[in-house]
PDB file of N, CA, C and O in Angstrom:
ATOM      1  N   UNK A   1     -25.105  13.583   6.861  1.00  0.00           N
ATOM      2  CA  UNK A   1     -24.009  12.895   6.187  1.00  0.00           C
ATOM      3  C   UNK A   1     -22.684  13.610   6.428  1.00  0.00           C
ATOM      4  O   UNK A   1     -21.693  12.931   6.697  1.00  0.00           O
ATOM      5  N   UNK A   2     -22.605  14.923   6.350  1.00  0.00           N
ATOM      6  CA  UNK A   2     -21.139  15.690   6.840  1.00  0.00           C
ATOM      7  C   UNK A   2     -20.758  15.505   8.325  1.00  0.00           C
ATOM      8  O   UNK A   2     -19.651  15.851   8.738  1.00  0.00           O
ATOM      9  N   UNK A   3     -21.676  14.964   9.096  1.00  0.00           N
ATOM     10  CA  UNK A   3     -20.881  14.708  10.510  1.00  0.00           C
ATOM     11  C   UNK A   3     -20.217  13.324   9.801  1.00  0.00           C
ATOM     12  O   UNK A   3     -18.994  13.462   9.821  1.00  0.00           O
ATOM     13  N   UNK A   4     -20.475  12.453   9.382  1.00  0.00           N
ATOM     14  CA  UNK A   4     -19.558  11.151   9.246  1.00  0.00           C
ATOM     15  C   UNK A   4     -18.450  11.440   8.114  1.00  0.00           C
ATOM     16  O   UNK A   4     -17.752  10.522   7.684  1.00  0.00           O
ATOM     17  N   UNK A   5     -18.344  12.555   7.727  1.00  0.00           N
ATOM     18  CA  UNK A   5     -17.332  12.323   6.729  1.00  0.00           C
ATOM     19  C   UNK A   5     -15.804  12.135   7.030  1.00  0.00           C
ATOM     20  O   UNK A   5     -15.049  11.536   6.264  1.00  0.00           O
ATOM     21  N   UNK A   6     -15.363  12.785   8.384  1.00  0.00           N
ATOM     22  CA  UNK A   6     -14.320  12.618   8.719  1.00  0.00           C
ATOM     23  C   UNK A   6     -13.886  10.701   8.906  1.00  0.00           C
ATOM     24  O   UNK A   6     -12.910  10.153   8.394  1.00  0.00           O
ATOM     25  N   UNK A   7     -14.798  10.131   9.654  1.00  0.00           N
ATOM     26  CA  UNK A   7     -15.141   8.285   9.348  1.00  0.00           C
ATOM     27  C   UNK A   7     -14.514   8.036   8.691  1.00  0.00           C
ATOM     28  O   UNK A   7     -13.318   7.749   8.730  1.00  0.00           O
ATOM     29  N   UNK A   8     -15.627   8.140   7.520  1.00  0.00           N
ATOM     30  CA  UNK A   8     -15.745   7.696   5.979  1.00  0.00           C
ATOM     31  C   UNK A   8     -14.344   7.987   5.537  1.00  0.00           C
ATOM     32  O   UNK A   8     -13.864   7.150   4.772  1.00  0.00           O
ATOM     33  N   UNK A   9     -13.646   8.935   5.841  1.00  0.00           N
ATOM     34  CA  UNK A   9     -12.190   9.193   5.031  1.00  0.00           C
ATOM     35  C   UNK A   9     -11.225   8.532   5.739  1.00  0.00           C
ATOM     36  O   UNK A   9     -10.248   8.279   5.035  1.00  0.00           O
ATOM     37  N   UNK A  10     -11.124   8.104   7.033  1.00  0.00           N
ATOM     38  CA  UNK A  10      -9.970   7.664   7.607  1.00  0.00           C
ATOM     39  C   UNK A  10     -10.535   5.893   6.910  1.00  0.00           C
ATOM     40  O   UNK A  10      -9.772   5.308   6.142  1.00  0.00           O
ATOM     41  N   UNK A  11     -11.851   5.273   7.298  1.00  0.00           N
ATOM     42  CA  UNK A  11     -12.020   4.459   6.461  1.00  0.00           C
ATOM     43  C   UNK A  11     -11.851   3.925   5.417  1.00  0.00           C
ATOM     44  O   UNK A  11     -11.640   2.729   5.221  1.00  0.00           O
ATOM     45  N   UNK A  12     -11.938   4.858   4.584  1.00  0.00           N
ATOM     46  CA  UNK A  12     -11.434   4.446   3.091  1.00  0.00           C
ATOM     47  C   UNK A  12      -9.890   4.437   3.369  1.00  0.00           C
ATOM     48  O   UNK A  12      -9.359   3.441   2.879  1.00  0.00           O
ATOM     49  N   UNK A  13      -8.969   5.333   4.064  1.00  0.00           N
ATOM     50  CA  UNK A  13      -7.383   5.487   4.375  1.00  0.00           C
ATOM     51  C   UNK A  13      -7.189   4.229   4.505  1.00  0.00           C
ATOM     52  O   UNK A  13      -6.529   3.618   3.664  1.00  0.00           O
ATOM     53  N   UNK A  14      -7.779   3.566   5.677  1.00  0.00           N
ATOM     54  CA  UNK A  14      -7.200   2.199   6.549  1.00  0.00           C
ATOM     55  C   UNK A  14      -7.414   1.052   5.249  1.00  0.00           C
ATOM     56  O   UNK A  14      -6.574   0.185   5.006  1.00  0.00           O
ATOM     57  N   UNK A  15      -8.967   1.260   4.307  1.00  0.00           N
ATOM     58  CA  UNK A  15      -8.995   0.107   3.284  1.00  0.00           C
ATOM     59  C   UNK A  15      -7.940   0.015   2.166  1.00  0.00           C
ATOM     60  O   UNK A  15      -7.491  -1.059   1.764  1.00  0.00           O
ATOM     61  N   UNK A  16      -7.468   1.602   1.548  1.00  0.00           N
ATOM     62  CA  UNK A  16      -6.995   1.658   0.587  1.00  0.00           C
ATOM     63  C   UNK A  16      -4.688   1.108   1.489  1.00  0.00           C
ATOM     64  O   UNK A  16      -3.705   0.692   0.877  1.00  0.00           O
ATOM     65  N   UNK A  17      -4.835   1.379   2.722  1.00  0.00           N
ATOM     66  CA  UNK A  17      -3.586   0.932   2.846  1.00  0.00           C
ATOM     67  C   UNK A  17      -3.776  -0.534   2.840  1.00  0.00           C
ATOM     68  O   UNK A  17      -2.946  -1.112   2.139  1.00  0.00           O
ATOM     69  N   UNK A  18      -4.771  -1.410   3.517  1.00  0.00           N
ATOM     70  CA  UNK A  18      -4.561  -2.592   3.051  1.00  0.00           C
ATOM     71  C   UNK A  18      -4.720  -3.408   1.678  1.00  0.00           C
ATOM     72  O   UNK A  18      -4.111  -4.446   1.423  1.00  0.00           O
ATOM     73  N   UNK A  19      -5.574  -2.811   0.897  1.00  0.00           N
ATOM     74  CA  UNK A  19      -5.188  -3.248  -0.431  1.00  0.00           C
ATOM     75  C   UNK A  19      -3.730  -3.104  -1.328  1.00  0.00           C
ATOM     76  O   UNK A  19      -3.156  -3.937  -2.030  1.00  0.00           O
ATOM     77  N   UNK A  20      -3.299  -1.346  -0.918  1.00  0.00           N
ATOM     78  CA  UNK A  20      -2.330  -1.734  -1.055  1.00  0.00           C
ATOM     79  C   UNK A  20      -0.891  -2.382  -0.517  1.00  0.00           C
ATOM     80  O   UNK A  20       0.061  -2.684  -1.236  1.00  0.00           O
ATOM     81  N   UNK A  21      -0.947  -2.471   0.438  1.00  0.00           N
ATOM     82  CA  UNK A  21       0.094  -3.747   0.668  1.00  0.00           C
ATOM     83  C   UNK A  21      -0.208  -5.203   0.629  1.00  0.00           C
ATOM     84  O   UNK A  21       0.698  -5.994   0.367  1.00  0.00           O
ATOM     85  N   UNK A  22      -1.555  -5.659   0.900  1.00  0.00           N
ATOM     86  CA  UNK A  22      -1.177  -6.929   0.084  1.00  0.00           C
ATOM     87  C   UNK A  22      -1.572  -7.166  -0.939  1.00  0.00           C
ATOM     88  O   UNK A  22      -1.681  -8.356  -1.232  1.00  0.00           O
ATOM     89  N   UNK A  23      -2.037  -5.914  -2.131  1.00  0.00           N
ATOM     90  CA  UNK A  23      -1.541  -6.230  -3.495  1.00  0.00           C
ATOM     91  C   UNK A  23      -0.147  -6.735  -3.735  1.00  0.00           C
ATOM     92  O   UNK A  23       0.212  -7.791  -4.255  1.00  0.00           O
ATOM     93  N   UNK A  24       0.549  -5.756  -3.246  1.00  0.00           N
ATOM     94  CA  UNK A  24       2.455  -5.912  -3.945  1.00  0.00           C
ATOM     95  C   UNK A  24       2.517  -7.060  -3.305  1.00  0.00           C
ATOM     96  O   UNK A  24       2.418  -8.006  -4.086  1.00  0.00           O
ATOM     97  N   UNK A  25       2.705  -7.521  -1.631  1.00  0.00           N
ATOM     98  CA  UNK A  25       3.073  -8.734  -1.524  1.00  0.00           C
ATOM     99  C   UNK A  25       2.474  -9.857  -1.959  1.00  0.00           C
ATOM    100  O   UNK A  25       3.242 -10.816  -1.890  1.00  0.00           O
ATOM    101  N   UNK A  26       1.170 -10.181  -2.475  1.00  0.00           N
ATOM    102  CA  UNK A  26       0.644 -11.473  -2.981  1.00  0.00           C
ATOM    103  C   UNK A  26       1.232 -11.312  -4.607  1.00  0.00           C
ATOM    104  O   UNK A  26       1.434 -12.305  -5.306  1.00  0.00           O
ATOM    105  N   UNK A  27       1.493  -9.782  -5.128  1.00  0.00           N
ATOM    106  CA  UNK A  27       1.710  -9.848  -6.350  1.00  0.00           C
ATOM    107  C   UNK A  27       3.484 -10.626  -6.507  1.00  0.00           C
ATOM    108  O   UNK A  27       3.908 -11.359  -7.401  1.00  0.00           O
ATOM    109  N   UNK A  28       4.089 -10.181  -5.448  1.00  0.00           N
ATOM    110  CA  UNK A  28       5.523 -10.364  -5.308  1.00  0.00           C
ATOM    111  C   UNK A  28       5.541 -12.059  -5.337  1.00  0.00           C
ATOM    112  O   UNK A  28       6.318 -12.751  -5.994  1.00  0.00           O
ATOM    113  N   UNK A  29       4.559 -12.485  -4.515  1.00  0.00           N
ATOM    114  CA  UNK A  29       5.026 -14.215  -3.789  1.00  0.00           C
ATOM    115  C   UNK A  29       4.484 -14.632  -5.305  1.00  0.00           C
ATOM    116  O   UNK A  29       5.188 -15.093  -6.203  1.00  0.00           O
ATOM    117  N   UNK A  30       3.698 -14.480  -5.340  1.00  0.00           N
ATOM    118  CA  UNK A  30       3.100 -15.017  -7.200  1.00  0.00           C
ATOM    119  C   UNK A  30       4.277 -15.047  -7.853  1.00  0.00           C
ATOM    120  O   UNK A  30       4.781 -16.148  -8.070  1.00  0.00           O
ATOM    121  N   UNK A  31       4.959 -13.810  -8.303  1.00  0.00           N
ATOM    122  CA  UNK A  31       5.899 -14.036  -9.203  1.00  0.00           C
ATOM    123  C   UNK A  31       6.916 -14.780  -8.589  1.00  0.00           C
ATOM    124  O   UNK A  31       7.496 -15.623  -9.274  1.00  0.00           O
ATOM    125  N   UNK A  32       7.275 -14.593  -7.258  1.00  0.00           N
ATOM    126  CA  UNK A  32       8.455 -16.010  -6.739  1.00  0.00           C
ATOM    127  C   UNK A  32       7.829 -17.195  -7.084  1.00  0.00           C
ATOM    128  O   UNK A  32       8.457 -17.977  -7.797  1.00  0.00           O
ATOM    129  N   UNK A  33       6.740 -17.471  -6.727  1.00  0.00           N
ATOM    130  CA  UNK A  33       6.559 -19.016  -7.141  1.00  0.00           C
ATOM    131  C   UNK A  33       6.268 -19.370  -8.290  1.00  0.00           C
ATOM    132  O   UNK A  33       5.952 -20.534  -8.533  1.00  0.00           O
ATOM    133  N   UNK A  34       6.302 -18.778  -8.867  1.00  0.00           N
ATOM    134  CA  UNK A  34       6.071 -19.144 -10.565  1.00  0.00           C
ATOM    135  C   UNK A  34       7.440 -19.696 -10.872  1.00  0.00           C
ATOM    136  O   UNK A  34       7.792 -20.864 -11.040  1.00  0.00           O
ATOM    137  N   UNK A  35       8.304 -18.280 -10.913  1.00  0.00           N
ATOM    138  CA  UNK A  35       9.741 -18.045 -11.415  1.00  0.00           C
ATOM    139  C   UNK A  35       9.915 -19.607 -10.296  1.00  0.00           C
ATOM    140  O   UNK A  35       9.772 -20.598 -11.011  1.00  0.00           O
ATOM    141  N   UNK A  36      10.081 -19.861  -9.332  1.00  0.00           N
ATOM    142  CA  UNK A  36      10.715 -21.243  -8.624  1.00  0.00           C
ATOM    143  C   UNK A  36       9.803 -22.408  -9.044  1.00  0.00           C
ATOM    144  O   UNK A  36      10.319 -23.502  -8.815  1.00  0.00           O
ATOM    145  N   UNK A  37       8.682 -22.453  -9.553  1.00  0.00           N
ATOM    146  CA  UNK A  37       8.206 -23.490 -10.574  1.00  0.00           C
ATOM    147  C   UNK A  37       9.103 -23.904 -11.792  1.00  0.00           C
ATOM    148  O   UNK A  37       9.759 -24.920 -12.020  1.00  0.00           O
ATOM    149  N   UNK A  38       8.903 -22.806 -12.452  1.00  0.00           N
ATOM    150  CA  UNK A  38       9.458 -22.596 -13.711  1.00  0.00           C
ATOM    151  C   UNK A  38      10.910 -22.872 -13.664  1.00  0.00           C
ATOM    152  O   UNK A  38      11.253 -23.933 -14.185  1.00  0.00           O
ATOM    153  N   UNK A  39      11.399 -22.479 -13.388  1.00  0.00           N
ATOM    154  CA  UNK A  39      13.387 -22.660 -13.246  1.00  0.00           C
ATOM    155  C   UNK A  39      13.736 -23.014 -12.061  1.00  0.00           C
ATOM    156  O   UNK A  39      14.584 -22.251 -11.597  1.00  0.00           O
ATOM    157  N   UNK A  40      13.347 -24.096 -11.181  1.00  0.00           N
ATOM    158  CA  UNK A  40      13.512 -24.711 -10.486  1.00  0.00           C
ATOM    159  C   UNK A  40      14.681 -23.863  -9.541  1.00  0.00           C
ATOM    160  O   UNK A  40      15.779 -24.351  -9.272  1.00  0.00           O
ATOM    161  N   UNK A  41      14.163 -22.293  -9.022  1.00  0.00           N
ATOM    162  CA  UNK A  41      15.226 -21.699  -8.086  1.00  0.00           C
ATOM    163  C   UNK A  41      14.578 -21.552  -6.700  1.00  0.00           C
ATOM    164  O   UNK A  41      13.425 -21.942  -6.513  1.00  0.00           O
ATOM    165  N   UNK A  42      15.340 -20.974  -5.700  1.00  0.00           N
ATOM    166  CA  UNK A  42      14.331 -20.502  -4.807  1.00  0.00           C
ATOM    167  C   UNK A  42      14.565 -19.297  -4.476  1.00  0.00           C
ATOM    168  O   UNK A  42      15.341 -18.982  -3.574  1.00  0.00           O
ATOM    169  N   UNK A  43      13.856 -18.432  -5.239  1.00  0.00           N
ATOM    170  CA  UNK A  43      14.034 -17.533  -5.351  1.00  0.00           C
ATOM    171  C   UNK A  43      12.493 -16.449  -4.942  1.00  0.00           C
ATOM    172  O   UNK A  43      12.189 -15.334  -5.366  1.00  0.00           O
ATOM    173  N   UNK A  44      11.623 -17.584  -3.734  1.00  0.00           N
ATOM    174  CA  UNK A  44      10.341 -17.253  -3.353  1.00  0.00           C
ATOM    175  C   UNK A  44      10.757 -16.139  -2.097  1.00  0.00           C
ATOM    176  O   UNK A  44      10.179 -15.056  -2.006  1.00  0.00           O
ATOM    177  N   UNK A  45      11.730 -16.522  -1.246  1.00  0.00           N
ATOM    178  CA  UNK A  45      12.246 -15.178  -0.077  1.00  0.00           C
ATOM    179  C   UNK A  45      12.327 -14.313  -0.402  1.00  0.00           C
ATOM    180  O   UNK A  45      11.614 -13.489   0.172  1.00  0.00           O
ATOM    181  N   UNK A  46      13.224 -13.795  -1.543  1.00  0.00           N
ATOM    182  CA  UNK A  46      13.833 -12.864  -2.146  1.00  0.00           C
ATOM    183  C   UNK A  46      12.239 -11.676  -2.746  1.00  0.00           C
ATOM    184  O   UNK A  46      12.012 -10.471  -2.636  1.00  0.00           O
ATOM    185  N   UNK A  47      11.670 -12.549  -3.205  1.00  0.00           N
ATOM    186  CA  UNK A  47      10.339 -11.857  -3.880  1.00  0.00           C
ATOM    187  C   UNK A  47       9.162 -11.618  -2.907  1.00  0.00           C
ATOM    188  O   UNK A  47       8.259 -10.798  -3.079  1.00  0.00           O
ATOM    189  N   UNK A  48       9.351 -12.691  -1.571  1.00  0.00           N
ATOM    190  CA  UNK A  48       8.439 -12.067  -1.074  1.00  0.00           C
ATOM    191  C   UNK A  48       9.113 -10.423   0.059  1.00  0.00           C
ATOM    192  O   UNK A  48       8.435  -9.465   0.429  1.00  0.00           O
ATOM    193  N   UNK A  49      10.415 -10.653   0.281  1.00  0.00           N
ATOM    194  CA  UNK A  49      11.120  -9.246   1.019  1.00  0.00           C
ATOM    195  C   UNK A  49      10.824  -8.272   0.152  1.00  0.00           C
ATOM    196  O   UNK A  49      10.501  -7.200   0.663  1.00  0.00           O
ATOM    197  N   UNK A  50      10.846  -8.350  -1.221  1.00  0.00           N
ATOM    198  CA  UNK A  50      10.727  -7.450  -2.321  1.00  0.00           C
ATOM    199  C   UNK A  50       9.216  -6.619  -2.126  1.00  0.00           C
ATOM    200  O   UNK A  50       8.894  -5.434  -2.040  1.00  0.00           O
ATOM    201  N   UNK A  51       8.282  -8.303  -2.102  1.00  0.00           N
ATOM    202  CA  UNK A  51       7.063  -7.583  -1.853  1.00  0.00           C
ATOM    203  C   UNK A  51       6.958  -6.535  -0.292  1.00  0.00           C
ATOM    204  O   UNK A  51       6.567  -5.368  -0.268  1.00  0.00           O
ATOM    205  N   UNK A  52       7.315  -7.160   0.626  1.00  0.00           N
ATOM    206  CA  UNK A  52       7.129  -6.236   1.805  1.00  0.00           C
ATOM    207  C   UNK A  52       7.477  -4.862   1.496  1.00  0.00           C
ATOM    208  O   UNK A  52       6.652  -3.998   1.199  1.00  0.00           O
ATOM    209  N   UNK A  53       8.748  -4.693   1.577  1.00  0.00           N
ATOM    210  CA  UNK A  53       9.511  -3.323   0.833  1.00  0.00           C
ATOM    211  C   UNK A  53       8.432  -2.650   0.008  1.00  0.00           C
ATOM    212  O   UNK A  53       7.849  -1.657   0.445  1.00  0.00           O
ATOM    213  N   UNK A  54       8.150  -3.188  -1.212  1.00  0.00           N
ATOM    214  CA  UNK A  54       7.347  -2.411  -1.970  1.00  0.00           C
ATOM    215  C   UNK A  54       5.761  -2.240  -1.283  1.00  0.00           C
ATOM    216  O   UNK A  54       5.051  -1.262  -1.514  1.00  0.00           O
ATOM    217  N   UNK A  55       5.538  -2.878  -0.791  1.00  0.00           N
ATOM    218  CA  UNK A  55       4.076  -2.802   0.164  1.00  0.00           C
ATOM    219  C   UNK A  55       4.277  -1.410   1.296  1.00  0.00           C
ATOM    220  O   UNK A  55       3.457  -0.527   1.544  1.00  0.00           O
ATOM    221  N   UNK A  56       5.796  -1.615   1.897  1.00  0.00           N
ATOM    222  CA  UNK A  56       5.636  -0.066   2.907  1.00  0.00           C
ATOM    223  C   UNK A  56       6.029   0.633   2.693  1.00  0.00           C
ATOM    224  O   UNK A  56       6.029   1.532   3.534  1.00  0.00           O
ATOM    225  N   UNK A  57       6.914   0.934   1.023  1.00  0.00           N
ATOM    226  CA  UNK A  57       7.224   2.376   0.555  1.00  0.00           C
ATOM    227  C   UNK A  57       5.656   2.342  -0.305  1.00  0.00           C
ATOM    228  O   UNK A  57       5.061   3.214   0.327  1.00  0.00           O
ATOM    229  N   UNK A  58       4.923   1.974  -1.088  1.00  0.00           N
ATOM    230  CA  UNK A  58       3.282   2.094  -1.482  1.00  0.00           C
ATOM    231  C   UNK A  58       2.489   2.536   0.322  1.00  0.00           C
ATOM    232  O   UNK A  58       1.552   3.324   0.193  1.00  0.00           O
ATOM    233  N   UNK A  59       2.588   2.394   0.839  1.00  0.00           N
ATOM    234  CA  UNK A  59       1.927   2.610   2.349  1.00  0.00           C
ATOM    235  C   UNK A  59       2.198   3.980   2.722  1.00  0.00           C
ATOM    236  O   UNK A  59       1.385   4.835   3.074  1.00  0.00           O
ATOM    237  N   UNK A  60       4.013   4.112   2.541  1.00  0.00           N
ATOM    238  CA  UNK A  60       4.465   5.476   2.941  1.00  0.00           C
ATOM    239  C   UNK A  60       3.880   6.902   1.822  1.00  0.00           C
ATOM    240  O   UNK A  60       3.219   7.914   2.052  1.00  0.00           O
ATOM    241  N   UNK A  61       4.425   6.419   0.758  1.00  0.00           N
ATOM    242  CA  UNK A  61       3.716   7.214   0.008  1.00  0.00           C
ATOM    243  C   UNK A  61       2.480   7.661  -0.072  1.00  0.00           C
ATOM    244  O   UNK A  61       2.215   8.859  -0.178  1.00  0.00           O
ATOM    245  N   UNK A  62       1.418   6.514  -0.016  1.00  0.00           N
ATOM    246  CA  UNK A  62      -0.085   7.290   0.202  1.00  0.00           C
ATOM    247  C   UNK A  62      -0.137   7.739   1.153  1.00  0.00           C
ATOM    248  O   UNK A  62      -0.803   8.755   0.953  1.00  0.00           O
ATOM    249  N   UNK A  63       0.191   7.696   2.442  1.00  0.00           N
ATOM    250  CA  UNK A  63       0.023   8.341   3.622  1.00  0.00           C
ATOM    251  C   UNK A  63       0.596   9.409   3.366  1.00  0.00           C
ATOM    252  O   UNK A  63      -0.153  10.337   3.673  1.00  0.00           O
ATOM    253  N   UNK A  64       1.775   9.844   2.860  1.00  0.00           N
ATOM    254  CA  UNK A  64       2.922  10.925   2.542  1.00  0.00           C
ATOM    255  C   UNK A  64       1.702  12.195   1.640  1.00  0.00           C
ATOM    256  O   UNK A  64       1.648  13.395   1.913  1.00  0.00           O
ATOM    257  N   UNK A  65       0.947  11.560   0.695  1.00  0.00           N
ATOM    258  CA  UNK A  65       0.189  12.433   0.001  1.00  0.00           C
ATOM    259  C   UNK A  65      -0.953  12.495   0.532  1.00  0.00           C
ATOM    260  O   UNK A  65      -1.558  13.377  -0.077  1.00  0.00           O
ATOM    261  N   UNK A  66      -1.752  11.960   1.511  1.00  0.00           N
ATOM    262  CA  UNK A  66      -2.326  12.433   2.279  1.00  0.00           C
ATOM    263  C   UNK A  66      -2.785  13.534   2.913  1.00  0.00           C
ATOM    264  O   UNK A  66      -3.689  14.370   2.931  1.00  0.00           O
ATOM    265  N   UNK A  67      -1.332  13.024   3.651  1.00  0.00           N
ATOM    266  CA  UNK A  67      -0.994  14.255   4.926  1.00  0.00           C
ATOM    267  C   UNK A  67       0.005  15.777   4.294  1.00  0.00           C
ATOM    268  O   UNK A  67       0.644  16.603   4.946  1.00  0.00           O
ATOM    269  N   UNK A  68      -0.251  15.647   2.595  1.00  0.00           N
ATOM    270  CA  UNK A  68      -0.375  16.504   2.149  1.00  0.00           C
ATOM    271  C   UNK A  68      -1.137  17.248   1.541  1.00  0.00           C
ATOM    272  O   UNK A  68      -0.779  18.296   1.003  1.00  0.00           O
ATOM    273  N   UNK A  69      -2.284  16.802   1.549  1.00  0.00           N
ATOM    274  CA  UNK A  69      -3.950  17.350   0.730  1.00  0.00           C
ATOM    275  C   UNK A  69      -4.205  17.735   2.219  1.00  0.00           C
ATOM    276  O   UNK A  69      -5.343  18.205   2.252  1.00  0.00           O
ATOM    277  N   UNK A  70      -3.756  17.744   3.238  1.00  0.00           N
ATOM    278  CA  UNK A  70      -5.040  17.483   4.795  1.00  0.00           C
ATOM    279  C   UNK A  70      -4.124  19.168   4.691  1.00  0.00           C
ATOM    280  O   UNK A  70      -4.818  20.183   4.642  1.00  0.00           O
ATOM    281  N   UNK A  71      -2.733  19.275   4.671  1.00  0.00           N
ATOM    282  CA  UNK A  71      -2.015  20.507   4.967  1.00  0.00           C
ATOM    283  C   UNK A  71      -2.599  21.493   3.640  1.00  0.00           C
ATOM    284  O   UNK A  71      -3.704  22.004   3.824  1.00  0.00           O
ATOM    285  N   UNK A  72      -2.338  21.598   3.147  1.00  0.00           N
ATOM    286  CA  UNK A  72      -2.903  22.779   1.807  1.00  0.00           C
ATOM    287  C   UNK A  72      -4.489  22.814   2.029  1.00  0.00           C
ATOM    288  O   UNK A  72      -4.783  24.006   1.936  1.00  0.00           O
ATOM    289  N   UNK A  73      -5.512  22.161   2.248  1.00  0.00           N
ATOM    290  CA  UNK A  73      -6.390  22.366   2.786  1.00  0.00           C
ATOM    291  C   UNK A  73      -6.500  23.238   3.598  1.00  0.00           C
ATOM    292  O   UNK A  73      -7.089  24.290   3.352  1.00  0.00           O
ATOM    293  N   UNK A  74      -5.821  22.896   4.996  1.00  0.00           N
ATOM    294  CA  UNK A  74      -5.861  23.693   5.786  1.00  0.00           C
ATOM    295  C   UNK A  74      -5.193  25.124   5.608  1.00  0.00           C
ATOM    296  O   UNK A  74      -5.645  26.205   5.987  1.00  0.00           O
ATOM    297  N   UNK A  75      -3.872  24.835   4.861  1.00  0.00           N
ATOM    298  CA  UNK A  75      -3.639  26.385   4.201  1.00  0.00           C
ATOM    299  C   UNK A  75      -4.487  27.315   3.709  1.00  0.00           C
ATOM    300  O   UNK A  75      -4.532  28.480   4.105  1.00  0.00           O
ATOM    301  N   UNK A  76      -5.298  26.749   2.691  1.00  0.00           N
ATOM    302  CA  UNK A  76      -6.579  27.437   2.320  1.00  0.00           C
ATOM    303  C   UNK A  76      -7.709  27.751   2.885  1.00  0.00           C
ATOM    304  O   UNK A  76      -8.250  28.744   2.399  1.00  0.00           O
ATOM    305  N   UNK A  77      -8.379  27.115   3.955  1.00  0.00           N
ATOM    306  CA  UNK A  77      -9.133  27.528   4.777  1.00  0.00           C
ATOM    307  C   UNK A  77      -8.442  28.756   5.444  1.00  0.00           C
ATOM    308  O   UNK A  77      -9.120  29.736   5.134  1.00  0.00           O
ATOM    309  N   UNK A  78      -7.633  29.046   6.044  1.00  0.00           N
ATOM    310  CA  UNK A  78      -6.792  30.071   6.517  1.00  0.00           C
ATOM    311  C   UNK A  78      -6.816  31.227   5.591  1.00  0.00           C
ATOM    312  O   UNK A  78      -6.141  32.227   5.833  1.00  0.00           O
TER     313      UNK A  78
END
């Protein structure tokens, strides 16, 4: 099982970045189309750019803390 663990972790990396980005953007277009149901605006573009944005700073960030557990690791092995 420890030869696959390196896998298993970039695996879970690649699943957990796609959940989170299209959490925020399906969460984003939801709330545009509601809000443009509801008060007749169109205000569905605006929420879904919102969602993107928030989908690749959520992307940057987990990767950002990542590739900071992978460095102090390796500090400590050292």
């Amino acid at each position: 099982m420890h030869k696959y663990g390196p896998v298993i972790k970039m695996l879970s990396l690649v699943t957990q970045i796609g959940i989170t980005m299209l959490t925020s953007v399906f969460l984003c277009m939801a709330i545009g189309l509601w809000i443009d149901k509801h008060f007749s605006t169109n205000l569905f573009l605006l929420f879904l750019i919102l969602g993107i944005m928030g989908g690749i700073r959520g992307v940057y960030s987990l990767i950002h803390n990542i590739l900071e557990q992978e460095d102090m690791e390796e500090k400590d092995e050292r």
